[in-house]
C-alpha angles and dihedrals in degrees: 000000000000092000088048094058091050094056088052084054106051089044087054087044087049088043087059096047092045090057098038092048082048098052082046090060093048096043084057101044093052083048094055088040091057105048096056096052085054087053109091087198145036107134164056089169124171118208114190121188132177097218116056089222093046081058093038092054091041100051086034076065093048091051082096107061096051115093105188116030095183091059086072097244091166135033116190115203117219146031105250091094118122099176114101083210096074101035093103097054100052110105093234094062095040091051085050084051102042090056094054093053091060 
């Protein structure tokens, strides 16, 4: 009996570290989260894919991220790109906008 409730013990003890251990992972991972969303910028980054809707999907993710859009924070290359979303981004359309505004 003795060494069953030991057993019961140490199980209750593991049970403990493991939840603790596992609050201590999520407490560092919202802490790296935030502090790159608190970064402006951490670029420049290149992402390069064979297929235009494989890019599309992938910068249509990344909008988030992007705070200002009117500072010019991404730039797609390019003119396969379907999605209106993206219209804006694509290097064809900021150079358009960039000469009439001036």
């Amino acid at each position: 009996r003795e060494i069953e409730r030991l057993g019961v013990r140490q199980h209750a003890l593991r049970q403990k570290i493991n939840n603790a251990r596992m609050q201590q992972q999520e407490l560092e991972m919202q802490f790296e989260f935030e502090s790159l969303t608190q970064r402006r910028a951490f670029g420049p980054i290149m992402i390069i894919t064979f297929k235009n809707h494989a890019l599309d999907e992938y910068l249509l993710d990344c909008l988030q991220w992007i705070q200002d859009p009117a500072q010019g924070n991404m730039v797609r290359l390019g003119a396969g790109s379907l999605s209106e979303e993206l219209r804006k981004y694509n290097l064809n359309e900021y150079v358009k906008e960039e000469l009439k505004s001036t």
